[in-house]
N, CA, C and O atoms as CSV, one atom per row, in Angstrom:
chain,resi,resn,atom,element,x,y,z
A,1,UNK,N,N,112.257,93.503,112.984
A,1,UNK,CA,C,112.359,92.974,111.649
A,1,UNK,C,C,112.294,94.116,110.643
A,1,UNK,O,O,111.730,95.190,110.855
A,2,UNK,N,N,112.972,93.749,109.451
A,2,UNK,CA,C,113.183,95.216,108.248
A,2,UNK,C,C,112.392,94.357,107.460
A,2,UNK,O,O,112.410,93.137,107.621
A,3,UNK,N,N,111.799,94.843,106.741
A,3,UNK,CA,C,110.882,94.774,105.522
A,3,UNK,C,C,111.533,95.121,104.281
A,3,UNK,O,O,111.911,96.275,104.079
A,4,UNK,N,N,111.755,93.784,103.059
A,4,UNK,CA,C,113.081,94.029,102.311
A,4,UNK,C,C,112.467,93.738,101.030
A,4,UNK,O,O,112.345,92.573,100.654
A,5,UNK,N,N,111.979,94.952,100.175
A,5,UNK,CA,C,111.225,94.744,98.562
A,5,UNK,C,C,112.254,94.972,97.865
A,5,UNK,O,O,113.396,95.335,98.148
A,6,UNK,N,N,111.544,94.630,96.588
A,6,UNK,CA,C,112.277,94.162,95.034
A,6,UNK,C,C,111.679,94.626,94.101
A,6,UNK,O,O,110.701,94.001,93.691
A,7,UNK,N,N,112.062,95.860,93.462
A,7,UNK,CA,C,111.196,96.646,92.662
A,7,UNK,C,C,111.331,96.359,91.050
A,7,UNK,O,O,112.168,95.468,90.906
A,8,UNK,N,N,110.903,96.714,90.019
A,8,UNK,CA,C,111.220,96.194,88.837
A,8,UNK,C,C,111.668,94.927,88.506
A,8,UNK,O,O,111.220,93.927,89.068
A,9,UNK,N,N,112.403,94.887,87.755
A,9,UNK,CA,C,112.058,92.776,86.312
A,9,UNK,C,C,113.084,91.979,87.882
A,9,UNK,O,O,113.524,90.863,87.604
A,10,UNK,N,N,113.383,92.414,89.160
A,10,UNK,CA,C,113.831,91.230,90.088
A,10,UNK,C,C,112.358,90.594,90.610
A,10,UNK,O,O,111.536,91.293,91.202
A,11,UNK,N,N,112.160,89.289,90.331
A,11,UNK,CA,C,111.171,88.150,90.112
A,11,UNK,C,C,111.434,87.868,92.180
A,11,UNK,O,O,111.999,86.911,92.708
A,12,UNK,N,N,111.041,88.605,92.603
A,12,UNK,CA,C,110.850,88.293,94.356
A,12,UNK,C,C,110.177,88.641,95.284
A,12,UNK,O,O,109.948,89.851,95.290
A,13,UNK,N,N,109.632,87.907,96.325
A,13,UNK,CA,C,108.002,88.636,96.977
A,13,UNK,C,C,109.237,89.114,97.754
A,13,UNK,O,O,110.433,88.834,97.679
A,14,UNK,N,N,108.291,90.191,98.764
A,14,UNK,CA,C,109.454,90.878,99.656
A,14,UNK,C,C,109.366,90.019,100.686
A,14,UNK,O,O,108.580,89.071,100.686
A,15,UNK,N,N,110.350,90.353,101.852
A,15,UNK,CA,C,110.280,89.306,102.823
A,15,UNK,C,C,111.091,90.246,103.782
A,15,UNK,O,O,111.490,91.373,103.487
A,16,UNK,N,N,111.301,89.489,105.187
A,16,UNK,CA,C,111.575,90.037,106.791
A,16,UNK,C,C,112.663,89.642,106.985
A,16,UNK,O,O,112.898,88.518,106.544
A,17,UNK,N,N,113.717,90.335,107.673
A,17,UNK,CA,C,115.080,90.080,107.914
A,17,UNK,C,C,115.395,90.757,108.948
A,17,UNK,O,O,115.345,91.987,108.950
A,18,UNK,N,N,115.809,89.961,110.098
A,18,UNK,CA,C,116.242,90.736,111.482
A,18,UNK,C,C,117.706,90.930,111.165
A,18,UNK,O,O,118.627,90.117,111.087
A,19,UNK,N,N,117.653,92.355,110.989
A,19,UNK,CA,C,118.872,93.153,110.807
A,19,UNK,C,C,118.977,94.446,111.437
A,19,UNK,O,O,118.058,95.243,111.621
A,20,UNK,N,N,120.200,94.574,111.752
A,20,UNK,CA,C,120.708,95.822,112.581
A,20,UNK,C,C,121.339,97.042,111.581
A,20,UNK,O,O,121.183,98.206,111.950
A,21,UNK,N,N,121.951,96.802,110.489
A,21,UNK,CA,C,122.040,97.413,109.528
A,21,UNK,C,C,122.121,97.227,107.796
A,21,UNK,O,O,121.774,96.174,107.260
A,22,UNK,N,N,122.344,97.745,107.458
A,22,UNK,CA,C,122.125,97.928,105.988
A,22,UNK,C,C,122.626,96.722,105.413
A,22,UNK,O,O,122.036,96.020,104.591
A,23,UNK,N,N,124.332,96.435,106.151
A,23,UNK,CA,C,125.485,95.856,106.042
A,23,UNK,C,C,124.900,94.468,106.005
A,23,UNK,O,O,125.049,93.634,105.112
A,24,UNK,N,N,124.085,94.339,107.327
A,24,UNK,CA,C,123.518,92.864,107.558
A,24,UNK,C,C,122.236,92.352,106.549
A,24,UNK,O,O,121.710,91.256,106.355
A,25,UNK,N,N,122.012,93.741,106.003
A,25,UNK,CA,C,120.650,93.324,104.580
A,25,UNK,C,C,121.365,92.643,103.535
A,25,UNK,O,O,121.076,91.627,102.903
A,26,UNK,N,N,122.714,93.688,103.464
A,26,UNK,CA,C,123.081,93.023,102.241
A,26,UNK,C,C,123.784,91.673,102.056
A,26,UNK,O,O,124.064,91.113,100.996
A,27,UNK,N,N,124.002,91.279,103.283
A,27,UNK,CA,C,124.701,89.590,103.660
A,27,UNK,C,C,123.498,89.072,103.334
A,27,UNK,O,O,123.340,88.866,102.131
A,28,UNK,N,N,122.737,88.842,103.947
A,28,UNK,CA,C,121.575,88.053,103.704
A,28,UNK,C,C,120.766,88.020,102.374
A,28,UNK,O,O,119.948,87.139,102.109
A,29,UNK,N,N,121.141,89.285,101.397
A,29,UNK,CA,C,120.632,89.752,100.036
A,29,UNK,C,C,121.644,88.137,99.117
A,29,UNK,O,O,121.187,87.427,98.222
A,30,UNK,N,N,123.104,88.026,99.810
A,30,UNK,CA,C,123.961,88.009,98.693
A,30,UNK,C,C,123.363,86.106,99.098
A,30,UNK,O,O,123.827,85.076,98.611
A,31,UNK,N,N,122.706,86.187,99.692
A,31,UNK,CA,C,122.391,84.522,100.330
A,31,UNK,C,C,121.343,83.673,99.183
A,31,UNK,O,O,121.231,82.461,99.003
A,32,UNK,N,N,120.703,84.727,98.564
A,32,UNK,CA,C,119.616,84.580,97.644
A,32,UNK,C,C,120.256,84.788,96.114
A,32,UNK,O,O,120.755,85.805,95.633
A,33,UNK,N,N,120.089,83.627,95.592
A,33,UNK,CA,C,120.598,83.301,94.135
A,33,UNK,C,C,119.912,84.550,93.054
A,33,UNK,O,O,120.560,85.345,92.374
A,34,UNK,N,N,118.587,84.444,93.137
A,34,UNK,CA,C,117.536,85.016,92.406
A,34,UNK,C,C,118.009,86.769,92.472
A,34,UNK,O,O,117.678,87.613,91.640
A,35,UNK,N,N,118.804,86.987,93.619
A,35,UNK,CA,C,118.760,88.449,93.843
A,35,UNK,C,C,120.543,88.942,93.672
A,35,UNK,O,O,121.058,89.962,93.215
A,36,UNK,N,N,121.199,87.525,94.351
A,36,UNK,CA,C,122.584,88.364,94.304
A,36,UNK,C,C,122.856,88.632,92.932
A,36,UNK,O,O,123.901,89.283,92.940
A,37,UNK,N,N,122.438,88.463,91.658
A,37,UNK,CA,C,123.437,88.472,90.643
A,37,UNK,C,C,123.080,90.425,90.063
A,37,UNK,O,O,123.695,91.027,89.183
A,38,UNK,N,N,121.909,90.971,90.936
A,38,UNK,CA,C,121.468,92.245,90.577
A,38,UNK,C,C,122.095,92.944,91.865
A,38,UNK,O,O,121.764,94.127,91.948
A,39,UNK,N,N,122.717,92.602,92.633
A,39,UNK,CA,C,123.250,93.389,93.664
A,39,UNK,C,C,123.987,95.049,93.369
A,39,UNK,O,O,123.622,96.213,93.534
A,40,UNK,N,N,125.167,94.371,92.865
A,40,UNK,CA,C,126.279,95.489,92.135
A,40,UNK,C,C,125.501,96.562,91.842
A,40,UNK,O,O,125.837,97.583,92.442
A,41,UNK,N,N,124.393,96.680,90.977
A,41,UNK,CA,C,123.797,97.323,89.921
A,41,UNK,C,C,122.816,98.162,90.404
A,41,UNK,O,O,122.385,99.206,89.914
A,42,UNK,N,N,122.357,97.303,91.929
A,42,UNK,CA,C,121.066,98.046,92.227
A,42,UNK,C,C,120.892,99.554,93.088
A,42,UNK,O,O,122.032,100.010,93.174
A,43,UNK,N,N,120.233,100.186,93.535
A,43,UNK,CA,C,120.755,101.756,94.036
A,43,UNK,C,C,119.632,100.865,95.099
A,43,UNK,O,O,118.776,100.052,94.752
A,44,UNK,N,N,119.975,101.334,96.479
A,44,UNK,CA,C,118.872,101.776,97.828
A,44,UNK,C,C,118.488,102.203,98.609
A,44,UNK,O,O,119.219,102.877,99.335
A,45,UNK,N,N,116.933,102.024,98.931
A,45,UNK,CA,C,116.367,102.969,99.613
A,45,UNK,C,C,115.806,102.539,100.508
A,45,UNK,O,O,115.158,101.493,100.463
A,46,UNK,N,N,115.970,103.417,101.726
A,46,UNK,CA,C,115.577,102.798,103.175
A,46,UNK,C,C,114.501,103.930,103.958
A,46,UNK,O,O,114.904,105.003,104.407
A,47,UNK,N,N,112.990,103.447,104.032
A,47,UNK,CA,C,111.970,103.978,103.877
A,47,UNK,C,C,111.900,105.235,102.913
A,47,UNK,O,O,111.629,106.326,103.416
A,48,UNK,N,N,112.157,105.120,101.399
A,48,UNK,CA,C,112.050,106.065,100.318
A,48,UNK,C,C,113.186,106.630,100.516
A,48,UNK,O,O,113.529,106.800,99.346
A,49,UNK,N,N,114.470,107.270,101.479
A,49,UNK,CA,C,114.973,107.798,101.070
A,49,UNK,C,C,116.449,106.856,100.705
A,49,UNK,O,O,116.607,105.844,101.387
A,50,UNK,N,N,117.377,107.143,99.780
A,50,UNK,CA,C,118.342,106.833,98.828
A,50,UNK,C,C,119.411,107.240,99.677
A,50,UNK,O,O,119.646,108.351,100.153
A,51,UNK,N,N,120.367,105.546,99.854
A,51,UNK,CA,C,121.109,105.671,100.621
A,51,UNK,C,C,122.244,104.202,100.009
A,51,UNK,O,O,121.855,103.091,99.650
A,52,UNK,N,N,123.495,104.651,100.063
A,52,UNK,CA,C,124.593,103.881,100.149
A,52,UNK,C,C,125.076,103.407,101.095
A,52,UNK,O,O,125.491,102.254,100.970
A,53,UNK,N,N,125.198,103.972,102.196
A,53,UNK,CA,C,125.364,103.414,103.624
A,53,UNK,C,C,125.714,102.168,104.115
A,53,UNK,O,O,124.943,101.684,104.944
A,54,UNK,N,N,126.386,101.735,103.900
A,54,UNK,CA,C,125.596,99.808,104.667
A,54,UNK,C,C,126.023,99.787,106.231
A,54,UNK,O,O,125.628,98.993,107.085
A,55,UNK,N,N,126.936,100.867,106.385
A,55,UNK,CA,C,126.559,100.907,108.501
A,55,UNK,C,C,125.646,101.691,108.717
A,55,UNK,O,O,125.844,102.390,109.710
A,56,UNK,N,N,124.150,101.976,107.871
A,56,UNK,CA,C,123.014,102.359,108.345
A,56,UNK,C,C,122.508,102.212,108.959
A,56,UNK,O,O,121.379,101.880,108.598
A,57,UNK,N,N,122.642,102.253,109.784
A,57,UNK,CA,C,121.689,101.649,111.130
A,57,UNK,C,C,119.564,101.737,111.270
A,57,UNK,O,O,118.685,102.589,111.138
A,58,UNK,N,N,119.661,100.454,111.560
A,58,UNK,CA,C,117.799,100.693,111.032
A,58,UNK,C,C,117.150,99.580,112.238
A,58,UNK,O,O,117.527,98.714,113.027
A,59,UNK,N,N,116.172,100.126,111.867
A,59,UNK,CA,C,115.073,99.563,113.381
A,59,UNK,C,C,113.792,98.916,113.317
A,59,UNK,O,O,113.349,99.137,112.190
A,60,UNK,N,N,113.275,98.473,113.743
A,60,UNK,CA,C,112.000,97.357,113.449
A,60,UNK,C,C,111.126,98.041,112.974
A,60,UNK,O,O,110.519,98.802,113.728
A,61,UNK,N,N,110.754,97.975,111.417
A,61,UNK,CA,C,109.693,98.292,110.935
A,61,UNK,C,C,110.175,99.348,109.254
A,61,UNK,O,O,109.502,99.806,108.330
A,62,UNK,N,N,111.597,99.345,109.576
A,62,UNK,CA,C,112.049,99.700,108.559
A,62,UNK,C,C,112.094,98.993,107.121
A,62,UNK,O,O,112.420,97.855,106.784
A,63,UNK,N,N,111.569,100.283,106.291
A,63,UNK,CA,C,111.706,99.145,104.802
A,63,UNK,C,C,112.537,99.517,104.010
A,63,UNK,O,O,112.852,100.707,103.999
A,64,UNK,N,N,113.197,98.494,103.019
A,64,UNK,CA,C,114.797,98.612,102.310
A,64,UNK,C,C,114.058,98.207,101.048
A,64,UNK,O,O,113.501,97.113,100.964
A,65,UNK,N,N,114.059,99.276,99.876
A,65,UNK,CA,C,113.731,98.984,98.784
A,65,UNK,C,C,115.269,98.599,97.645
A,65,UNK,O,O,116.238,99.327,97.430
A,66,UNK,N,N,115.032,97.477,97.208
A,66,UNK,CA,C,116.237,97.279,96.186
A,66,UNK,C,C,115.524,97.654,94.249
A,66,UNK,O,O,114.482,97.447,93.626
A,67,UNK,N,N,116.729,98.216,94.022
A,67,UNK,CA,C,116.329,99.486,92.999
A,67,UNK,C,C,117.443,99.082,91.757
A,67,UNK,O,O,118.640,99.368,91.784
A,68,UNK,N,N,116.653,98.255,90.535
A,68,UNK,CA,C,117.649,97.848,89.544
A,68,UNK,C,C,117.460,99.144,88.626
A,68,UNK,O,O,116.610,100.032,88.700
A,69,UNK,N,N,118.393,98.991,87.847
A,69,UNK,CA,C,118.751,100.275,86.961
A,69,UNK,C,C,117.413,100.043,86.232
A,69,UNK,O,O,116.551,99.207,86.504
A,70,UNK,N,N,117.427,101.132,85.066
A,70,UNK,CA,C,115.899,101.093,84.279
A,70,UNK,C,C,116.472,102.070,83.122
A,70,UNK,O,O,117.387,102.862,83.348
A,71,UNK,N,N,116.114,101.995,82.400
A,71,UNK,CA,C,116.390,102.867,81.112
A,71,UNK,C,C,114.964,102.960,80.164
A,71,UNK,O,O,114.129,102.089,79.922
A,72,UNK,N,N,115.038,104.246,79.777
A,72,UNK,CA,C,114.110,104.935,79.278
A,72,UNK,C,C,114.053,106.045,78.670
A,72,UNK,O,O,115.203,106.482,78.617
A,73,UNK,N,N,113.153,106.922,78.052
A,73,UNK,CA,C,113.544,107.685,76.734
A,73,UNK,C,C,112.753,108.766,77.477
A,73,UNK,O,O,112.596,109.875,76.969
C-alpha cells in the first residue's frame, strides 16, 4: 500500500492506495471529486523527492505527497 497526502487549502485526510505506480495514483486521485479539480496544478512528491513520472514505479510503504501551487512574497 502507498500512503497518499494532501498538503495545503486541499480539504483531505490522507489515505492508502494499492498501487504499482505513480500512473495508478493518479487514476484513483482523478476518482475523488474533492481532489481531481487540483490535479493539473499540483507538483509531486514521492517520499520528499519531486517527481513527474507517472511510470514511477513504487513499493509498499511509499508516500506520494500532492503539492498545490502557493504564492507568496
Amino acid at each position: 500500500m502507498v500512503k497518499v497526502e494532501f498538503l495545503g487549502p486541499i480539504n483531505r485526510e490522507p489515505f492508502e492506495v494499492d498501487a504499482n505506480t505513480l500512473e495508478e495514483v493518479a487514476e484513483a486521485l482523478q476518482k475523488l471529486d474533492e481532489v481531481n479539480q487540483w490535479l493539473e496544478r499540483c507538483a509531486v512528491a514521492v517520499n520528499d523527492e519531486m517527481t513527474n513520472d507517472l511510470k514511477r514505479v513504487l513499493k509498499s510503504g511509499d508516500r506520494v505527497s500532492i503539492l498545490p501551487p502557493v504564492c507568496g512574497g
